[in-house]
N, C-alpha and C positions, 0 to 999 in steps of 0.2 A: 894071781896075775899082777904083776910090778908095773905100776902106774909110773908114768912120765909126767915126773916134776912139772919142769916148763909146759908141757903141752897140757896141762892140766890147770894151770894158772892163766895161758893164753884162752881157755875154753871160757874161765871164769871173767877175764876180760871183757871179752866180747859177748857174755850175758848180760855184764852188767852194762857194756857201751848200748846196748838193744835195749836197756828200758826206755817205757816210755817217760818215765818222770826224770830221767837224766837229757833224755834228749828234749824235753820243754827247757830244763833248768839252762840247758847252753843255748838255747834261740832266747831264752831273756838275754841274758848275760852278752849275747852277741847283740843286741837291737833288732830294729826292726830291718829288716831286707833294705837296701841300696835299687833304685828305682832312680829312673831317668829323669832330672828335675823336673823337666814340663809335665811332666805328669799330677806333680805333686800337689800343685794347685787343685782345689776340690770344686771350684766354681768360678763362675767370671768373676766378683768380686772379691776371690786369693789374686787372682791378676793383678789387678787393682794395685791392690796392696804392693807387690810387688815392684809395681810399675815405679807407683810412688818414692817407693826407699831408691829405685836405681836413678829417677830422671833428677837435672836440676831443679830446685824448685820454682826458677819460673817457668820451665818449658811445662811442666807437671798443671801451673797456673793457667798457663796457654790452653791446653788442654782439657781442663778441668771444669775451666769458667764458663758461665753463661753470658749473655748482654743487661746489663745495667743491673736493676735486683735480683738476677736470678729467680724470679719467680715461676717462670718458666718452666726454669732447670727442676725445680723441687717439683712443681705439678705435672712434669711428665713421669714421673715416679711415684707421686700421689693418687695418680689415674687408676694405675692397674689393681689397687687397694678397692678399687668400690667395684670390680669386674670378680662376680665369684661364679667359679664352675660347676656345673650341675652336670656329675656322673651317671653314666649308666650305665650297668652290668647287666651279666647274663648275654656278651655278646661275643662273638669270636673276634678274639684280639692274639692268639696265636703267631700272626707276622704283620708288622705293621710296616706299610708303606708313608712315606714322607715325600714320596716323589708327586713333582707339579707339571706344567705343562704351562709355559708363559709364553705367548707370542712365536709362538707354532714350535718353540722348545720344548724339548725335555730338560728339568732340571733334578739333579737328584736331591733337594731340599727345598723349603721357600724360604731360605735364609738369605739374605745379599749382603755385598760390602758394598757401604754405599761412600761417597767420595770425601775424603778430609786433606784439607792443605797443609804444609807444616810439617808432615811425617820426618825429612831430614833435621827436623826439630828435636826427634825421637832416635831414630835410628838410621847408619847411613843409608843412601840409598833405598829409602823406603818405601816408595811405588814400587817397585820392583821385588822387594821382599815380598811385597801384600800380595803381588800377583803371580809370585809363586806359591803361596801360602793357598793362596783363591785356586791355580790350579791343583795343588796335593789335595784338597777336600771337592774339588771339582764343582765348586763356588761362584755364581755370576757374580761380576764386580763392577760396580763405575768406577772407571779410572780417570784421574785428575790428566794422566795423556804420560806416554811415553815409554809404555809397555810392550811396545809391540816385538822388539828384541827378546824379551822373556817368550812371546806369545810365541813365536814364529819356532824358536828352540824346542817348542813342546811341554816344556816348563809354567807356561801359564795359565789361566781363564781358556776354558775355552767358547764360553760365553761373556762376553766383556762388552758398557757400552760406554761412551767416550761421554763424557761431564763437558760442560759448556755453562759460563752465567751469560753469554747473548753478546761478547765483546767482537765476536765474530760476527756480529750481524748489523754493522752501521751503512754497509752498503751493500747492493745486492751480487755486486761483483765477490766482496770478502764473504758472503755469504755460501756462495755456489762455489770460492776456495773450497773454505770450513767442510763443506756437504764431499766434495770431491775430495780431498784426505781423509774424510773419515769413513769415507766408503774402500775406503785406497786399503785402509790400515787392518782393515778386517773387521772392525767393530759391529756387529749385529747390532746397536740402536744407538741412539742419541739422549740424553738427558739432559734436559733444558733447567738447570736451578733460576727460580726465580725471584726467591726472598733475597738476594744479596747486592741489591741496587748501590747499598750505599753502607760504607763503612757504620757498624755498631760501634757502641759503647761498651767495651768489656774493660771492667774498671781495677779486675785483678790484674792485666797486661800492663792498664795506665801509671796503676799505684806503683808494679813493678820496673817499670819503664823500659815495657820490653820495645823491642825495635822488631818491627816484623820481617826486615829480609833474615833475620836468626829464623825463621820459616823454615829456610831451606839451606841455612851451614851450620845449626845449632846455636846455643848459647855460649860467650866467651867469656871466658874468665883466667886471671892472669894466676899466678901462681902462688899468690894472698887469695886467690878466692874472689877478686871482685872482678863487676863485667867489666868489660873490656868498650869502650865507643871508638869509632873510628871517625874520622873527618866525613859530616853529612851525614852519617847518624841522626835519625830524628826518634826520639822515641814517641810510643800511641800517646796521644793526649784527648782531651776532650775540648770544648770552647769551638772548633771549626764548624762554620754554618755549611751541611749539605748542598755538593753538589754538585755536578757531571760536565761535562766539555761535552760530549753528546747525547741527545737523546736517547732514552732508555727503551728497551722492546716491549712490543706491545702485542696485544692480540692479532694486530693488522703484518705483524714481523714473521709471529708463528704458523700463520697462513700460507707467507710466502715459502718459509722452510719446509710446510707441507707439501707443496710445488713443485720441490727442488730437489726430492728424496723419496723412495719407496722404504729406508728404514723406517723403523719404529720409532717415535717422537716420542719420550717419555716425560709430562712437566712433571719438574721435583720442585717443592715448596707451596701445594695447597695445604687450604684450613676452612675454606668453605662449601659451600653446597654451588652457590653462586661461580665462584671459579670453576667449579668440576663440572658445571655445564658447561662454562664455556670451553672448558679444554672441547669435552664431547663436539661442541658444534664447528669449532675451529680443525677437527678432524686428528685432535692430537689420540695419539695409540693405548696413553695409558696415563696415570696419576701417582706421585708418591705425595701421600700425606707426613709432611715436615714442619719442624719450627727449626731447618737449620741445627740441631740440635741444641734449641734454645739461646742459640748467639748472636741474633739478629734485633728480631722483633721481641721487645719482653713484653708479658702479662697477656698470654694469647692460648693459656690453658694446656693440659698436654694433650698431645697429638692423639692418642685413644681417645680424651673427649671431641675432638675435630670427626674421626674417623666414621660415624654411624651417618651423618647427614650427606658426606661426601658420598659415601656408598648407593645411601639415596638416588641423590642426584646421578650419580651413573648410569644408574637402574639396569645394570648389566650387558651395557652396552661399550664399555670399556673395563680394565681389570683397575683396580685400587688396591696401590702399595702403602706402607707407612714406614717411618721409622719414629725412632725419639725414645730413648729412656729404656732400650729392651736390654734386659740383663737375666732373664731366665727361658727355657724352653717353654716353662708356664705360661710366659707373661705372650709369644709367641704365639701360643693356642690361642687366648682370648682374642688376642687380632686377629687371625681366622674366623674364628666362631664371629668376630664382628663384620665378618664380612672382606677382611683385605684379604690380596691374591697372594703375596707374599712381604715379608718383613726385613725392611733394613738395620746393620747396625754399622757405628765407627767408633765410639770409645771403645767398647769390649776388646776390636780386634787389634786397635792402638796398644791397649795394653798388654797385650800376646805380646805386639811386636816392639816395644819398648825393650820387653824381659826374656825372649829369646827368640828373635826375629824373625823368618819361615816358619819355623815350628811353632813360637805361637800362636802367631797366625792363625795357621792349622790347630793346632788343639783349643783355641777358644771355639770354634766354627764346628769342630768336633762335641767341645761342649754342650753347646747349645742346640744341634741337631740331636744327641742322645738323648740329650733332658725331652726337647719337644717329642719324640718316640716313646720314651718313657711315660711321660704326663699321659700322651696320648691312648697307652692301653692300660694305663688306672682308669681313663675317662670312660674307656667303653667305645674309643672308636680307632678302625682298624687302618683308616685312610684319612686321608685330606678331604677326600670331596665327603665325607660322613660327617664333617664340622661341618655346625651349621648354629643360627640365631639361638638354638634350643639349648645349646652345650654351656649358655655363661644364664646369669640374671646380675642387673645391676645394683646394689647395695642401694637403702635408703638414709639417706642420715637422719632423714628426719624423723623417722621410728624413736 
């Protein structure tokens, strides 16, 4: 039988293109597979990093810094070190739910955005990236206000509640305004912050002499690289004695905006037991346990340690949020197990949106709900309401 040359060496070809040790040899040689950048980041803190190399370095400062020592800033991160979990197996972790139930919502995580100023600091237009970012993971968010273009499109939250520090509440006429646009705008609740009375000391802005309306156009710099001041420019300093043109709100303020609204009143910026009653008897809906994200008040511990007395004090008669310092799905279970109803963050998602804006967004938020899923059926539990005081014990040092 007369074998054909060619067809003979084409057989042999494609023997050898079919091994297996020739096809590993060209996936080295080619690298590793081409994947979508946001992807690439393996945790919140590759964001970070990220964020880092792309922002100016003072907006990066802006961001970054705590009020005065930073002590704060390091012990909300010091906190979750002495919170250790105690697993349990042997249970059906087969499908694990993440979804909550807040203020007669369905949420499909207890993760939130909680409210940061500045974002056009970061990237343009960035309330509105965030709240689209907030609707792709279908994410509650406080919005600093101005969303509702995105909301109405479909494109945004659709659980969103409008941030307020009480500048709206000097009279009771601006007050029943405030109440009546924000009922207007669609917003499902109200968020009262209350630690922000009076400008801090943030001494990374000082030393760099940032000017804060760069807030909201960025930071300028000329084409040497240096900032830019314009006529009236003041930059942040320090030496100004505290103090207000009007009085500031009180328990007697929050009463009346209970009056004036059937939303849901959320205060953001407790740290005591003392306060979280008084929210309860003042008739407020709910609590986020804050330090501002340490830029306010400094040397006030981290908010994980704030968070067990507050809860206390609730005694389950209002829900207890927190934020401060959460950078893993882990550190999220322990605020559960400790008791909060769900967990705020804003560097994390800052730095999504610094390094690819919507999208990161969404994949940090992505992040951190996979991780807290994850943690959660190592732990041995299948749900949210199966977290409970029993899931952590706290560290002794003094062992």
């Amino acid at each position: 039988m007369k074998v054909d040359r060619r067809r003979a060496l084409r057989s042999l070809a494609q023997l050898f293109l079919a091994s297996p040790l020739l096809q590993q040899q060209m996936l080295r040689s080619q690298g590793p597979p081409k994947i979508d950048p946001v992807l690439e980041p393996a945790n919140i803190m590759d964001f970070a990093k990220l964020a880092q190399e792309k922002l100016d370095p003072v907006a990066w400062d802006y961001m970054a810094e705590g009020a005065s020592d930073e002590a704060a800033l390091r012990d909300a991160r010091k906190a979750f070190d002495r919170i250790i979990l105690r697993p349990r197996f042997l249970t059906d972790v087969h499908k694990i739910d993440i979804s909550i139930k807040l203020f007669g919502k369905t949420l499909r995580h207890p993760i939130f955005i909680d409210p940061a100023g500045g974002k056009n600091c970061f990237y343009p237009d960035g309330e509105n990236e965030v709240a689209k970012g907030a609707g792709e993971t279908d994410t509650l968010m406080i919005s600093n206000g101005g969303i509702e273009g995105v909301v109405k499109s479909g494109q945004g939250p659709k659980n969103w509640w409008q941030f307020t520090t009480g500048g709206e509440f000097r009279t009771e006429n601006a007050m029943l305004n405030f109440v009546e646009r924000v009922e207007d705008s669609g917003a499902s609740a109200i968020s009262f912050t209350v630690d922000i009375m009076h400008v801090s000391h943030r001494e990374r802005s000082i030393h760099n002499k940032f000017v804060r309306s760069w807030c909201d156009t960025g930071v300028p710099r000329d084409a040497q690289g240096n900032l830019i001041y314009k006529e009236g420019d003041e930059p942040w300093r320090t030496g100004g004695f505290p103090s207000r043109p009007f009085p500031t709100p009180t328990w007697d303020t929050v009463r009346k905006l209970r009056e004036l609204t059937d939303l849901p009143i959320i205060i953001k910026g407790i740290l005591t037991a003392e306060d979280t009653e008084m929210a309860v008897l003042s008739g407020m809906s709910g609590v986020v346990v804050s330090s501002h994200g340490a830029r306010q008040l400094d040397h006030v511990g981290g908010t994980l340690e704030a968070l067990p007395e507050c809860v206390q004090a609730a005694g389950g008669k209002i829900p207890v949020l927190i934020d401060g310092g959460f950078r893993r799905g882990s550190d999220v279970l322990k605020a559960l197990a400790l008791g909060a109803s769900a967990v705020g963050v804003a560097r994390p998602y800052l730095w999504g949106l610094c390094t690819f804006g919507q999208q990161g967004v969404a994949r940090v938020i992505e992040l951190l709900r996979t991780e807290l899923a994850l943690d959660m059926g190592m732990a041995g539990v299948a749900k949210i309401s199966d977290i409970d005081r029993k899931l952590v014990r706290i560290r002794d040092y003094t062992l």
